[in-house]
C-alpha positions as CSV (number, residue, x, y, z in Angstrom):
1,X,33.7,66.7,169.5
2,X,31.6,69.4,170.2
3,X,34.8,70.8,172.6
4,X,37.1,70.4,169.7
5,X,34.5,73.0,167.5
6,X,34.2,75.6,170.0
7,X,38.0,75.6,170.6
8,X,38.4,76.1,166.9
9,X,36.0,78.8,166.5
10,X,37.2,80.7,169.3
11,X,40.9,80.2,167.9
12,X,39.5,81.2,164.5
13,X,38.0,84.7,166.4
14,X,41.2,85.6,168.2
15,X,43.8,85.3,165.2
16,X,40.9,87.8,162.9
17,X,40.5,90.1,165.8
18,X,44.5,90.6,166.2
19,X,44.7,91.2,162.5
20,X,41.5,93.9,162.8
21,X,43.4,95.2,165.9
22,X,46.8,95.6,163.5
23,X,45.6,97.4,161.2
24,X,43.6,99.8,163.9
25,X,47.5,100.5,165.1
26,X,49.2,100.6,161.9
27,X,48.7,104.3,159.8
28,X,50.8,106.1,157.0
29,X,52.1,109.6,157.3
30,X,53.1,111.4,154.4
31,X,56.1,113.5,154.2
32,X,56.4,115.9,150.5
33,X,59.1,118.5,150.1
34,X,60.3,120.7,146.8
35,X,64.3,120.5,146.1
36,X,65.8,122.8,143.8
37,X,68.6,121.6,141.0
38,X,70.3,124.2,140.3
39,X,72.0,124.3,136.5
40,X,75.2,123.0,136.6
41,X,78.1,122.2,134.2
42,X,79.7,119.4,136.2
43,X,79.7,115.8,134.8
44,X,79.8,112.4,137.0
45,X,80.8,114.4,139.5
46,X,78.1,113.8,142.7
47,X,77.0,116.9,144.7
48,X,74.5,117.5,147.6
49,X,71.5,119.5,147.3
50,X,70.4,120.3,151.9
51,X,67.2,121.2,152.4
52,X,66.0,123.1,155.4
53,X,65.2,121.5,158.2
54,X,61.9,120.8,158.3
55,X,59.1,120.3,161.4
56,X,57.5,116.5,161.1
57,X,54.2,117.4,162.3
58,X,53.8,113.4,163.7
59,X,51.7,114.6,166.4
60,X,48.8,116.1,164.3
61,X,49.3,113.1,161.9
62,X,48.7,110.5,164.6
63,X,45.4,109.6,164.5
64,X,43.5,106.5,167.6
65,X,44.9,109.1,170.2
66,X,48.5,107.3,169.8
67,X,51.0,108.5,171.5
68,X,54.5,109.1,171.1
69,X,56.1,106.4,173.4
70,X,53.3,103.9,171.7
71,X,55.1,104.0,168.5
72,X,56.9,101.0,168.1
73,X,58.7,101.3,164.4
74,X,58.5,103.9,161.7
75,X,59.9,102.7,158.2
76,X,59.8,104.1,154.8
77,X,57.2,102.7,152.2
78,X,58.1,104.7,149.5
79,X,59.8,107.8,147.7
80,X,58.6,109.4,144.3
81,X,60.4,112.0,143.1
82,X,58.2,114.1,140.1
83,X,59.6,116.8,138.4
84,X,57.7,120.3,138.4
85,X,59.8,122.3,136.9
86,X,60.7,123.0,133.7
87,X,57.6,121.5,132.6
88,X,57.6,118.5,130.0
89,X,61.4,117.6,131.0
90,X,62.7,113.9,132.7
91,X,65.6,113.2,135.2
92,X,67.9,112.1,131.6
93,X,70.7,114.7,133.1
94,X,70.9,112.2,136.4
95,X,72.9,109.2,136.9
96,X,72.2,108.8,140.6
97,X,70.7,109.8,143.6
98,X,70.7,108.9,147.3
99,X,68.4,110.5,149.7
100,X,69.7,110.7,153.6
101,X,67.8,111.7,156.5
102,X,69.4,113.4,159.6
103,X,67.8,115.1,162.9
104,X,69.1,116.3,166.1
105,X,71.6,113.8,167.3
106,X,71.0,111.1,165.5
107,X,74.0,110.3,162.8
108,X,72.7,110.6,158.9
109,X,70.6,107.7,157.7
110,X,70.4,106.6,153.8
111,X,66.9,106.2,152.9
112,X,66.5,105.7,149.7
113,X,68.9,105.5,146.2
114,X,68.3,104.8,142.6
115,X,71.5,104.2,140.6
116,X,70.8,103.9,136.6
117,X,68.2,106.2,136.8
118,X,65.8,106.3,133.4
119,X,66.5,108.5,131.0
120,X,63.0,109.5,129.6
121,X,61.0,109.8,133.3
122,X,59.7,112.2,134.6
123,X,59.1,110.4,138.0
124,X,60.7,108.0,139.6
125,X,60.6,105.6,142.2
126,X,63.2,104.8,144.7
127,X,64.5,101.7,146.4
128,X,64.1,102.6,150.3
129,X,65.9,100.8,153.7
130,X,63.8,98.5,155.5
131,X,65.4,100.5,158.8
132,X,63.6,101.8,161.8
133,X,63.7,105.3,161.6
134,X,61.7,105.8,164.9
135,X,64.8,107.7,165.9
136,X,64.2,110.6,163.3
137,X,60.8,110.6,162.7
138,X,59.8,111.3,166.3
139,X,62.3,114.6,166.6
140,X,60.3,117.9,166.1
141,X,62.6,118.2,162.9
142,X,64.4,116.4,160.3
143,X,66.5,117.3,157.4
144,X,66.7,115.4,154.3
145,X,70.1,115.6,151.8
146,X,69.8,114.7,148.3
147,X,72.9,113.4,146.6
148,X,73.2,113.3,142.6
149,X,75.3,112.8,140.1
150,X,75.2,113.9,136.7
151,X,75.6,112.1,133.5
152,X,74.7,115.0,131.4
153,X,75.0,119.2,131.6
154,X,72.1,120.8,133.5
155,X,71.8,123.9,131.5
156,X,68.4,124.4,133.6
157,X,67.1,124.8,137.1
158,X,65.0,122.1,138.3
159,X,62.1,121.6,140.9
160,X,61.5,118.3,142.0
161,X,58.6,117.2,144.4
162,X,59.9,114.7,146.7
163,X,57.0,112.2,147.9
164,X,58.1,109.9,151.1
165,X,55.4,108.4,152.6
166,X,56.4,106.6,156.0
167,X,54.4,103.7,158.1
168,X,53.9,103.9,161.2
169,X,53.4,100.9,163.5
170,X,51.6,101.7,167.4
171,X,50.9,99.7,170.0
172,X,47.2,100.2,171.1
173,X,46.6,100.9,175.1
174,X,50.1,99.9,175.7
175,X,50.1,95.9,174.9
């Protein structure tokens, strides 16, 4: 009997101490960009908006002394978008949007998309892929395109923070 207890506490030690371990090896990053809408008098008609490549910085966000070649997955948790400019207006001139991520030889990515977006927000959150994007994250530079579609004149130019904030999963000493 006693054999059966100490085989069950032990058991009960090792399946805690992987999940402490997991989350020692599992991190956000956080990625935040300004996109400008320009004014436009196009209706339902989608357009891109590039941004600028931009440097990831993953190395001075990796904290436990992970490596690069310890990552094992990146995904996206989440994407806000919040408008800054003009103050006190909402995303009521959009329809849609998709977000898409590119680097260096890698093919474009869709990350995230909100179709029906609300009329009276002033942030939003999108629905994001479930994909590994490993493959981008851990280039020196990615690019992000935003795609929109109008459902009512822009008369104005827009700022918009875009929020992404991406998990990282590591493997710890190489196991």
């Amino acid at each position: 009997m006693k054999k059966y207890i100490f085989v069950f506490i032990g058991l009960f030690f090792l399946f805690n101490s992987c999940e402490v371990v997991n989350s020692l090896t599992v991190f956000d990053i956080r990625f935040s960009q300004t996109i400008p809408i320009k004014a436009s008098l196009s209706l339902n008609t989608p357009f891109d908006i590039p941004t600028p490549e931009t440097t990831t910085n993953l190395s001075s966000s990796i904290d436990n002394n992970t490596q690069k070649d310890l990552i094992q997955k990146i995904w996206l948790k989440s994407l806000q978008m919040n408008i800054v400019k003009p103050d006190g207006e909402d995303f009521s001139f959009l329809s849609t949007i998709k977000i898409y991520i590119s680097a260096e030889g890698e093919s474009e990515e869709l990350i995230a998309w909100m179709d029906n977006v609300p009329t009276t927000a002033s942030t939003i959150s999108l629905s994001v892929t479930d994909a590994d994007l490993k493959k981008f994250i851990l280039k020196d530079k990615i690019s992000l395109r935003t795609r929109i579609t109008t459902d009512e004149i822009n008369s104005s130019d827009y700022e918009v923070n875009l929020d992404a904030d991406f998990t990282v999963d590591a493997k710890i000493l190489g196991i």
